[in-house]
N, CA, C and O atoms as a Tinker XYZ file with bonds, in Angstrom:
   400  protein
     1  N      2.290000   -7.596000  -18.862000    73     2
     2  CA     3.257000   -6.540000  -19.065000    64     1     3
     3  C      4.350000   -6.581000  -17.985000    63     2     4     5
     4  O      5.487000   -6.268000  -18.336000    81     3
     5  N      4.151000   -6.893000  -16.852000    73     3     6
     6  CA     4.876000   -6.691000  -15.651000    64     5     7
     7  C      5.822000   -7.942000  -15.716000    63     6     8     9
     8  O      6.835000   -8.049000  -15.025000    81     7
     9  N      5.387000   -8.872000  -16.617000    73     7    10
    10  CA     6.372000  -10.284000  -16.962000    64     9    11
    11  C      7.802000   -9.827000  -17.575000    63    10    12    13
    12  O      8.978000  -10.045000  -17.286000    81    11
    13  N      6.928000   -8.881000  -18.835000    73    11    14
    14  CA     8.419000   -8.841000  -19.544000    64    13    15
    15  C      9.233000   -7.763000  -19.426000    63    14    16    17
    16  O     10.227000   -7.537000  -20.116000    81    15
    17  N      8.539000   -6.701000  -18.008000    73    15    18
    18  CA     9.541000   -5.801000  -17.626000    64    17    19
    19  C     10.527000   -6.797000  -16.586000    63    18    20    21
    20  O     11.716000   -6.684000  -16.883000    81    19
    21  N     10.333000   -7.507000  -15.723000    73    19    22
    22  CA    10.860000   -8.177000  -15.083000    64    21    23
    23  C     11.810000   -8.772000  -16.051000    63    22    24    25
    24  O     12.973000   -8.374000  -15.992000    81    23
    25  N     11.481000   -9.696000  -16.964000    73    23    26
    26  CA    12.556000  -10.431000  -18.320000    64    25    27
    27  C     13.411000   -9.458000  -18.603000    63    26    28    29
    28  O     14.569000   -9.859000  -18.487000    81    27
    29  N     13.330000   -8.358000  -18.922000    73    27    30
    30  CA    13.821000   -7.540000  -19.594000    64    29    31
    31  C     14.967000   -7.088000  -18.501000    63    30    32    33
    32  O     16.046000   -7.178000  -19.086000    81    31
    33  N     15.188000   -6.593000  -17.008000    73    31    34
    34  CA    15.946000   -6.633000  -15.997000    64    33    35
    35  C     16.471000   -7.529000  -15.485000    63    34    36    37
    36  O     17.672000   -7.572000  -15.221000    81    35
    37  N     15.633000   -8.414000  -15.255000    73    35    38
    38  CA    16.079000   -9.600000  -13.879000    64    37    39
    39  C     16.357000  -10.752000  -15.008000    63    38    40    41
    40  O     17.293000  -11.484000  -14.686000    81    39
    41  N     15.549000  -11.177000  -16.672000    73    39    42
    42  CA    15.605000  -12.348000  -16.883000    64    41    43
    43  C     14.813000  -13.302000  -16.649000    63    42    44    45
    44  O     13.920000  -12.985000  -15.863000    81    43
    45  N     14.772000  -14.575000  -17.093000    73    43    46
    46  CA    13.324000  -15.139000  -17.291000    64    45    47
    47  C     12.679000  -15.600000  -15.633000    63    46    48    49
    48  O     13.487000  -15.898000  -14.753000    81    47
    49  N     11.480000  -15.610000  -15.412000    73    47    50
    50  CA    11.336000  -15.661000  -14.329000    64    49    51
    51  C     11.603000  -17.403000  -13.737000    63    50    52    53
    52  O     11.217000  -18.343000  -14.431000    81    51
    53  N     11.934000  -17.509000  -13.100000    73    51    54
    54  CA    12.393000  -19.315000  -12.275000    64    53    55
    55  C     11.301000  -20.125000  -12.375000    63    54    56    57
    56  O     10.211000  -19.862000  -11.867000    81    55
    57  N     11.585000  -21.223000  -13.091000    73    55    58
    58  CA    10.841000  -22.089000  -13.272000    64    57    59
    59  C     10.044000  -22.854000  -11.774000    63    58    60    61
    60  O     10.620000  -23.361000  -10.812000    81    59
    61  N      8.778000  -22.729000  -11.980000    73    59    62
    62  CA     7.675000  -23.133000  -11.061000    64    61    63
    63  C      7.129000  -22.255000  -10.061000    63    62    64    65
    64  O      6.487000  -22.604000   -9.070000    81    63
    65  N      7.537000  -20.712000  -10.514000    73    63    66
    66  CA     7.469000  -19.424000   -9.815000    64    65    67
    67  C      6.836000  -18.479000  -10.613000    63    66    68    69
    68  O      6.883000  -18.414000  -11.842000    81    67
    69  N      5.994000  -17.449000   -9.527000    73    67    70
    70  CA     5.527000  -16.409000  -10.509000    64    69    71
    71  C      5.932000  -15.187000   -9.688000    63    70    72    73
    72  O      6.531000  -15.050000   -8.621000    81    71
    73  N      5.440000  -14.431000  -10.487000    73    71    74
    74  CA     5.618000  -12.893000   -9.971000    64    73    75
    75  C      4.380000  -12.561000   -8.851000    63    74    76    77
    76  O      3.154000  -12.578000   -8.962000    81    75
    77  N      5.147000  -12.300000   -7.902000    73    75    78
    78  CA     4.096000  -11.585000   -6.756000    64    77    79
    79  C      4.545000   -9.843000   -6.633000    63    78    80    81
    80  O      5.736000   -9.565000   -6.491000    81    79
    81  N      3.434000   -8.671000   -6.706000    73    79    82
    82  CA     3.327000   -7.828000   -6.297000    64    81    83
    83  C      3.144000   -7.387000   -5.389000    63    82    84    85
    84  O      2.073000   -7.330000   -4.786000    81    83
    85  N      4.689000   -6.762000   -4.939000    73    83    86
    86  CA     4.720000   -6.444000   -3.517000    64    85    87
    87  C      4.010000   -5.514000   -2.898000    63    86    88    89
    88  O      3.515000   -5.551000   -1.771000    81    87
    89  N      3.984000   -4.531000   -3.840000    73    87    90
    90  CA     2.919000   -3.438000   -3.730000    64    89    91
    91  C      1.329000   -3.671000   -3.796000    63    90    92    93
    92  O      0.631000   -2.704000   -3.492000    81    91
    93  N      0.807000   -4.661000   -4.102000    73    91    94
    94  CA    -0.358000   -5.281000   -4.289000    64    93    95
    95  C     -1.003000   -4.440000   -5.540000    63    94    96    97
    96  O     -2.052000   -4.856000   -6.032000    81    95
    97  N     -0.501000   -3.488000   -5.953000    73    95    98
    98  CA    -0.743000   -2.829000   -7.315000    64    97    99
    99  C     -0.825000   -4.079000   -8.650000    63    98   100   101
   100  O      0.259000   -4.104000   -9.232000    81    99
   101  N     -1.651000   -4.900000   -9.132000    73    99   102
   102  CA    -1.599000   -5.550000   -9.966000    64   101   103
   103  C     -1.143000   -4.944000  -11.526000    63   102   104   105
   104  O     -0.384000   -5.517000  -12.308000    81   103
   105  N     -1.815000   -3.646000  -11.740000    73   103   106
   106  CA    -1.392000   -2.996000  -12.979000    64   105   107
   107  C      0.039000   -2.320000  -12.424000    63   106   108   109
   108  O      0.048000   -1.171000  -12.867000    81   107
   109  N      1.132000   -2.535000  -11.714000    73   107   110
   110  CA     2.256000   -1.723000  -11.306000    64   109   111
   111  C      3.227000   -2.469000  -12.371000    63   110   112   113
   112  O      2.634000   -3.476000  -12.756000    81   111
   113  N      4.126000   -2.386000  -12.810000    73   111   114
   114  CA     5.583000   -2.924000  -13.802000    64   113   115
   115  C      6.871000   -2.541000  -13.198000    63   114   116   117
   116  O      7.923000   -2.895000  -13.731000    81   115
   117  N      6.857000   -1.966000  -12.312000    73   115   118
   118  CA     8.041000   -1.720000  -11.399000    64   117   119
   119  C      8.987000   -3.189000  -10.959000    63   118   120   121
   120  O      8.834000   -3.849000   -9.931000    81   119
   121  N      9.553000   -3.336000  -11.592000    73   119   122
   122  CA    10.297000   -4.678000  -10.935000    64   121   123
   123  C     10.776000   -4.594000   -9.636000    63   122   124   125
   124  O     11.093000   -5.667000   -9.122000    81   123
   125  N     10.902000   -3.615000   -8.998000    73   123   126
   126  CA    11.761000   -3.388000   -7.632000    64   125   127
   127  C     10.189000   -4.141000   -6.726000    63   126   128   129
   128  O     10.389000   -4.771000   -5.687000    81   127
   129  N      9.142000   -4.020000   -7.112000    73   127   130
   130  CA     7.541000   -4.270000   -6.521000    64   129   131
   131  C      7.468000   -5.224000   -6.836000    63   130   132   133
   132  O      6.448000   -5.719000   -6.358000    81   131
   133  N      8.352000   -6.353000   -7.843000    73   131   134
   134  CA     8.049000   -8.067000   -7.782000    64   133   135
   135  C      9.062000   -8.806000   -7.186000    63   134   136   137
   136  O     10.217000   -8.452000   -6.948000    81   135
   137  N      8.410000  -10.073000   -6.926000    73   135   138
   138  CA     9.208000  -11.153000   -6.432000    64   137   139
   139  C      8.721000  -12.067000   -7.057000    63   138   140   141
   140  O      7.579000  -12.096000   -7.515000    81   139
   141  N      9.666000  -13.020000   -7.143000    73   139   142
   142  CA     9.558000  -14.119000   -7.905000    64   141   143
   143  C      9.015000  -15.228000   -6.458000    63   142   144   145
   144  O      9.834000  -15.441000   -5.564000    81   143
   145  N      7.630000  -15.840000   -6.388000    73   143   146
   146  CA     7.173000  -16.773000   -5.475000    64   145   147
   147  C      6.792000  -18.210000   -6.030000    63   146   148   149
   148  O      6.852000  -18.734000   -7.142000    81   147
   149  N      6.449000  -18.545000   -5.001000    73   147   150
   150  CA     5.352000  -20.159000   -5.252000    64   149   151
   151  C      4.279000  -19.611000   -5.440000    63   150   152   153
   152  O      4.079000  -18.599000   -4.768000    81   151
   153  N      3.225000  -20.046000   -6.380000    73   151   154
   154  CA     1.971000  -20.157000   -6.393000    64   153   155
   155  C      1.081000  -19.652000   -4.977000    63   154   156   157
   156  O      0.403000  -18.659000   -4.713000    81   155
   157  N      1.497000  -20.971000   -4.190000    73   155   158
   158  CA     0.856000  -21.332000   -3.213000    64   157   159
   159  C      1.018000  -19.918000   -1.996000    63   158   160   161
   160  O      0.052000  -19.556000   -1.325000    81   159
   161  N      2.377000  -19.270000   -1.896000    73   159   162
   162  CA     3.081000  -18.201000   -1.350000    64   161   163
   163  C      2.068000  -16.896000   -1.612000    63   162   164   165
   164  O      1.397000  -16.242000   -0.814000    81   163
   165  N      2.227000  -16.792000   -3.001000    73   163   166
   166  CA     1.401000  -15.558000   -3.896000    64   165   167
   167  C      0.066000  -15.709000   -3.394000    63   166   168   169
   168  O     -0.336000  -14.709000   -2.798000    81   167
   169  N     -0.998000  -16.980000   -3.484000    73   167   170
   170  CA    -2.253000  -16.517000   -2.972000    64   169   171
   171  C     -2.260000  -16.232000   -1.227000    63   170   172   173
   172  O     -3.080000  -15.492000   -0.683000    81   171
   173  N     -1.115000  -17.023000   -0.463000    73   171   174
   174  CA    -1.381000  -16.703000    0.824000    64   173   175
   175  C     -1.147000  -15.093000    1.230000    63   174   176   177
   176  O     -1.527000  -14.432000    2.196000    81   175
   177  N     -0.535000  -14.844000    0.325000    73   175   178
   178  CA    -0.072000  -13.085000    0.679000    64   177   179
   179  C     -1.069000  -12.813000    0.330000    63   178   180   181
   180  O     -1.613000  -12.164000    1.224000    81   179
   181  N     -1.754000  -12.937000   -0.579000    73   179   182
   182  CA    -2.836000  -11.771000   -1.287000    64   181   183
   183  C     -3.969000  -12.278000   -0.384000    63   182   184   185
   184  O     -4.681000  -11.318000   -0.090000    81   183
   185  N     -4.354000  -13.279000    0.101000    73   183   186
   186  CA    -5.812000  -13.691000    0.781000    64   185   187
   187  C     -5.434000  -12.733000    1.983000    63   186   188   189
   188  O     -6.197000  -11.794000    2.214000    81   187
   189  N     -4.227000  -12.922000    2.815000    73   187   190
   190  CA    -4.167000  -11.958000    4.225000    64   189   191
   191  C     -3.982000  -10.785000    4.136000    63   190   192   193
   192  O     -4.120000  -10.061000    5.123000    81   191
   193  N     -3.530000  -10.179000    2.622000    73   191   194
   194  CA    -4.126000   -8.918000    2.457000    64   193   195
   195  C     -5.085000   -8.051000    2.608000    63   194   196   197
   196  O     -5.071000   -6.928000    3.112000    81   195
   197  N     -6.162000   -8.838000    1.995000    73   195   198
   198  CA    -7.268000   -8.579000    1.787000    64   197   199
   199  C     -8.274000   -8.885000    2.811000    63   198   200   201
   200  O     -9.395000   -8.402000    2.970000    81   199
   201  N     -7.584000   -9.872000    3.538000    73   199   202
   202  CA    -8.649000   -9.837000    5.066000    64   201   203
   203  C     -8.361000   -9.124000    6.146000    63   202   204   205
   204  O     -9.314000   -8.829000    6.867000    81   203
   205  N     -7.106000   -8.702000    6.505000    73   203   206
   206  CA    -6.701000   -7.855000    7.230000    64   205   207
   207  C     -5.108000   -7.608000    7.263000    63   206   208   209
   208  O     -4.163000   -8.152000    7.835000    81   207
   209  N     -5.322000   -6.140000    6.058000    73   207   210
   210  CA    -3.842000   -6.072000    6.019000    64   209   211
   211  C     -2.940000   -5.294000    7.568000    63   210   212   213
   212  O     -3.647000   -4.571000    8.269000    81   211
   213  N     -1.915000   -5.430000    7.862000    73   211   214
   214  CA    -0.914000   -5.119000    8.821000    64   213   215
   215  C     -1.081000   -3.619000    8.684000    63   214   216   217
   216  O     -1.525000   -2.866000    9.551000    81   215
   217  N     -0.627000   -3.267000    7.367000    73   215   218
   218  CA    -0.112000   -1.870000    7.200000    64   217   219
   219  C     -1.124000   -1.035000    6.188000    63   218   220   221
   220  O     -1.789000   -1.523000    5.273000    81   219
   221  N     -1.072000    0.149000    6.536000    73   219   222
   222  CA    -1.886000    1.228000    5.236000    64   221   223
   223  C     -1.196000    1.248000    3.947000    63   222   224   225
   224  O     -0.110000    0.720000    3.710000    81   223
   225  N     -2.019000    1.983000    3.042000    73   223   226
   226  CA    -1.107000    1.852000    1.739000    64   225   227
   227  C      0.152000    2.496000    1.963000    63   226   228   229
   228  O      1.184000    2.112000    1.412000    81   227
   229  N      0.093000    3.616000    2.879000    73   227   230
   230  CA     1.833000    4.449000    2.617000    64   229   231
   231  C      2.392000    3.729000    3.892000    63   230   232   233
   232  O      2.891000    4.530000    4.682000    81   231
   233  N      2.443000    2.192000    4.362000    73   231   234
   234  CA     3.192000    1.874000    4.985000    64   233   235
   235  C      3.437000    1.730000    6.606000    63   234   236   237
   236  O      4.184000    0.955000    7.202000    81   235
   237  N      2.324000    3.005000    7.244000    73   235   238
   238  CA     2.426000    2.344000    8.332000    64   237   239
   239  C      1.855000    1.266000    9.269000    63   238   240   241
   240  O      1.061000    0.451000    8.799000    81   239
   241  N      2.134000    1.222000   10.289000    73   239   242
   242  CA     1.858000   -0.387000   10.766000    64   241   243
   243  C     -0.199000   -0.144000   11.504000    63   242   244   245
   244  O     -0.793000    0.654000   12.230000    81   243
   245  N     -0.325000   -0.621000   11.203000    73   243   246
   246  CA    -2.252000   -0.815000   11.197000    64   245   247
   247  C     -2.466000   -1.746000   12.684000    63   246   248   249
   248  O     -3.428000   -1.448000   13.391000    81   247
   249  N     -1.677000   -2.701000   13.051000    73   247   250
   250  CA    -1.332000   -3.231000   14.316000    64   249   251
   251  C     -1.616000   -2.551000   15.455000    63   250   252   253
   252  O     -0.744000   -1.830000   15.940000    81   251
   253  N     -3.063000   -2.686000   16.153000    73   251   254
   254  CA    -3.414000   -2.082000   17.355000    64   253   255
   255  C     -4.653000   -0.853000   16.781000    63   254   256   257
   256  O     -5.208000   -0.160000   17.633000    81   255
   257  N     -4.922000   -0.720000   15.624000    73   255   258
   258  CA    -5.007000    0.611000   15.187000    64   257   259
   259  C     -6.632000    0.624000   15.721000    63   258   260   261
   260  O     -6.858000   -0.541000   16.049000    81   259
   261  N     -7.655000    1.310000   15.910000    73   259   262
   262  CA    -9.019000    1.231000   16.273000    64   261   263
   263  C     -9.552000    1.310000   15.001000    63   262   264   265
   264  O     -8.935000    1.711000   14.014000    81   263
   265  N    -11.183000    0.768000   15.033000    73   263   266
   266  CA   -12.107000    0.040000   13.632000    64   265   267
   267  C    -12.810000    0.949000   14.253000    63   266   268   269
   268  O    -13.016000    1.223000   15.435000    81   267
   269  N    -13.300000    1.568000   12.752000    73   267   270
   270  CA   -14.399000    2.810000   12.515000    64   269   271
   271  C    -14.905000    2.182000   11.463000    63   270   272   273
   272  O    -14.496000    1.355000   10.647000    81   271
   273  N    -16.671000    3.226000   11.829000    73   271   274
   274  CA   -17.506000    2.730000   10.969000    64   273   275
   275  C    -17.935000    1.540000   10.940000    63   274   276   277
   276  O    -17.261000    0.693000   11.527000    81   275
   277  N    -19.597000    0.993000   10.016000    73   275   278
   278  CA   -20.197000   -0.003000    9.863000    64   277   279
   279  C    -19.278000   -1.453000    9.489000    63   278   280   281
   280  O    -19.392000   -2.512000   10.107000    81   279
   281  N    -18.437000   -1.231000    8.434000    73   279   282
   282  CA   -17.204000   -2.067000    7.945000    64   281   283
   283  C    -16.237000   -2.393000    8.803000    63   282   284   285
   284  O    -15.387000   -3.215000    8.462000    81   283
   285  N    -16.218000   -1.994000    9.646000    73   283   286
   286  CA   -14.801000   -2.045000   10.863000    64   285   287
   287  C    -13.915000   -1.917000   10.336000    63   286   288   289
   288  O    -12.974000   -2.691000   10.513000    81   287
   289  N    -13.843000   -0.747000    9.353000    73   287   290
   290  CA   -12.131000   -0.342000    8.911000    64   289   291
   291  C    -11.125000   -0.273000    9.847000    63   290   292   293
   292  O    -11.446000   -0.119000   11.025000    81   291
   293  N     -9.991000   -0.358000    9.543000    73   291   294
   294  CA    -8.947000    0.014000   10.724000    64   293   295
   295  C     -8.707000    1.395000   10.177000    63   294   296   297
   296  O     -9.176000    1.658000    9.070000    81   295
   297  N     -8.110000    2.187000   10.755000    73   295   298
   298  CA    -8.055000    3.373000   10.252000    64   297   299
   299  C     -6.429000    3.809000   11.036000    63   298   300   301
   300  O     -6.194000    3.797000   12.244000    81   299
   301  N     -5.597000    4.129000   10.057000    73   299   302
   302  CA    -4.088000    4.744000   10.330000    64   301   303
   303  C     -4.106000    5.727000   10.942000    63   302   304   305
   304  O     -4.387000    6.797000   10.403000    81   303
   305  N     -3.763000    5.604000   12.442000    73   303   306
   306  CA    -3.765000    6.741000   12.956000    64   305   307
   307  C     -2.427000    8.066000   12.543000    63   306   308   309
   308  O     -2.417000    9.277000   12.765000    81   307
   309  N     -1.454000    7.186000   11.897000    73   307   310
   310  CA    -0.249000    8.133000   11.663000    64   309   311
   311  C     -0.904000    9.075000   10.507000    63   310   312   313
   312  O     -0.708000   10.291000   10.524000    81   311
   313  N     -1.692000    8.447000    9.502000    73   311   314
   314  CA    -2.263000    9.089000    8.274000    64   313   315
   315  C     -3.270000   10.340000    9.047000    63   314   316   317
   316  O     -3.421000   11.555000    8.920000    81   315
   317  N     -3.724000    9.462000    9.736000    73   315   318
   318  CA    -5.073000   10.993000   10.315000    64   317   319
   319  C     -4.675000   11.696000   10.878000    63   318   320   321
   320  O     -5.485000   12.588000   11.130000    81   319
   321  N     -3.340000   11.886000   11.461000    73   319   322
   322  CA    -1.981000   13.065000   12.255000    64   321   323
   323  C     -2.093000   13.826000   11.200000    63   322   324   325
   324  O     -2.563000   14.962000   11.136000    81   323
   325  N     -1.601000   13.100000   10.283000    73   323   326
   326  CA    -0.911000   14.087000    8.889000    64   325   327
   327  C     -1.732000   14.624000    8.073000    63   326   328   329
   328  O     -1.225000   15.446000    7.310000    81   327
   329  N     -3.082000   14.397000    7.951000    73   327   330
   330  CA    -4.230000   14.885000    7.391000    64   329   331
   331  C     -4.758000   15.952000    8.392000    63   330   332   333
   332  O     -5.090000   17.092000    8.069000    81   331
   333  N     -4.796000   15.403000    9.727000    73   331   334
   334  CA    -5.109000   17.194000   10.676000    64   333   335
   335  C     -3.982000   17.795000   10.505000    63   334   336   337
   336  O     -4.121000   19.007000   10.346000    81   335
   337  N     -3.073000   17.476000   10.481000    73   335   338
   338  CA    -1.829000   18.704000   10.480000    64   337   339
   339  C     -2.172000   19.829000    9.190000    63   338   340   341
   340  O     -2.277000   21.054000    9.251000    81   339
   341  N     -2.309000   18.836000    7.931000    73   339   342
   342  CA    -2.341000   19.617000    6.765000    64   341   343
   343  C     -3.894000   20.432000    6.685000    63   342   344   345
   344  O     -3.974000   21.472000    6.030000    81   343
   345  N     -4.638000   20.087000    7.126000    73   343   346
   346  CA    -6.067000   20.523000    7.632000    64   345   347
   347  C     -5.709000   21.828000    8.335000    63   346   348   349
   348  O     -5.809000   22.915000    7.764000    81   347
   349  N     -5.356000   21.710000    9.393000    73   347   350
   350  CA    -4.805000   23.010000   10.194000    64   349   351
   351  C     -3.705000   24.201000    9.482000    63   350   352   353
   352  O     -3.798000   25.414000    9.672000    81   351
   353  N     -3.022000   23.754000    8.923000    73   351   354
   354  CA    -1.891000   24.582000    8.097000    64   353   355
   355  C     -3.066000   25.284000    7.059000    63   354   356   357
   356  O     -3.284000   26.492000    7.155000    81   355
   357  N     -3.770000   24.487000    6.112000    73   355   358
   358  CA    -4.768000   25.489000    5.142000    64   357   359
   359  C     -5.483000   26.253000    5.887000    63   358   360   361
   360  O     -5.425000   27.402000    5.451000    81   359
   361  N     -6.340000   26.142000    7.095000    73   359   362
   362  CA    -6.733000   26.682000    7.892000    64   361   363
   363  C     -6.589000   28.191000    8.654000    63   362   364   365
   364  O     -7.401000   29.075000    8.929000    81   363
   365  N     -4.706000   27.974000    8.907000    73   363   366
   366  CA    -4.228000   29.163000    9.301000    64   365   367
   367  C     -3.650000   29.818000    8.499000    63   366   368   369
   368  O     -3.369000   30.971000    8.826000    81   367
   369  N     -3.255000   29.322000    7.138000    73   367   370
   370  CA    -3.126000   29.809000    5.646000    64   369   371
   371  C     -4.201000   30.355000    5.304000    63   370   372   373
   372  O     -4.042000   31.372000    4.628000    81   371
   373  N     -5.351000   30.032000    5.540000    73   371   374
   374  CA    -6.530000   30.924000    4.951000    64   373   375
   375  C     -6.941000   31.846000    5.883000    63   374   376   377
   376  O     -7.698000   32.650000    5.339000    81   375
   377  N     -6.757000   32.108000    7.172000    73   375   378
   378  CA    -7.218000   33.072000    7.965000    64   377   379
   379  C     -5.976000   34.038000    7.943000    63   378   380   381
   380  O     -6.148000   35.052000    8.620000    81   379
   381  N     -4.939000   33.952000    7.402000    73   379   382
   382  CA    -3.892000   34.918000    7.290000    64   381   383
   383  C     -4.406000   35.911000    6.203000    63   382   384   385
   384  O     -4.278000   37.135000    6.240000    81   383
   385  N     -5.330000   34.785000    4.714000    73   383   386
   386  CA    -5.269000   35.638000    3.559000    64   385   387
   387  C     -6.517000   36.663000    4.157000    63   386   388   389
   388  O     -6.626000   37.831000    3.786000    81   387
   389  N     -7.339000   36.081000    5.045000    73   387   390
   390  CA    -8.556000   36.651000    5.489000    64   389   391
   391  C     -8.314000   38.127000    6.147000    63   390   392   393
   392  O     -9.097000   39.052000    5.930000    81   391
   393  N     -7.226000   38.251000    6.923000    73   391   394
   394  CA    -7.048000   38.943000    8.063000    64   393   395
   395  C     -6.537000   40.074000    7.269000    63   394   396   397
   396  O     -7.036000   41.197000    7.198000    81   395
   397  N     -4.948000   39.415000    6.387000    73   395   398
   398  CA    -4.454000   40.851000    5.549000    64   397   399
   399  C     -5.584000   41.287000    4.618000    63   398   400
   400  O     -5.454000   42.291000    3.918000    81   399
C-alpha cells in the first residue's frame, strides 16, 4: 500500500531502490515517512534500529540515557520529565476537586 501512495505523489519508485520507513512504522503510507534507498541501506537502518536505537519514538536523543530493568532498556529521560509533570498536574487537579 505504501508503494502506491508514494506512485501516486512522488511517481514510480527509482529503479534498484526501495522504500525505507523513516518512521520505522511498516503499516505507515505517509510518503513524507519514505525514502527511496538501496536494499543494502534499508536493512542497515532497520538492523541498528532494532539493536540500539539513538532516539525514543517521539524523537528524543536516547544517547547517554541510563538502562533499566532486566532488558537494559534505555529509558528517555525527557519522556519521564513529561510523564511526572503530567502525573503531578492530575494530582493537584484532583486534590483541588477533593478540597472544594
Amino acid at each position: 500500500m505504501h508503494v502506491l501512495v508514494w506512485q501516486a505523489k512522488n511517481g514510480e519508485v527509482p529503479e534498484g531502490l526501495e522504500l525505507d520507513h523513516l518512521c520505522r512504522n511498516r503499516a505507515c503510507c505517509n510518503p513524507s515517512h519514505l525514502e527511496p534507498v538501496t536494499g543494502s541501506e534499508n536493512v542497515r537502518r532497520g538492523l541498528s534500529g532494532v539493536l540500539r536505537p539513538d532516539e525514543c519514538k517521539r524523537g528524543h536523543s536516547l544517547i547517554g540515557a541510563p538502562e533499566y530493568g532486566p532488558s537494559h532498556k534505555r529509558q528517555c529521560v525527557e519522556c519521564q520529565r513529561v510523564r511526572n509533570r503530567e502525573y503531578a498536574r492530575r494530582k493537584r487537579a484532583q486534590a483541588k476537586l477533593v478540597a472544594a
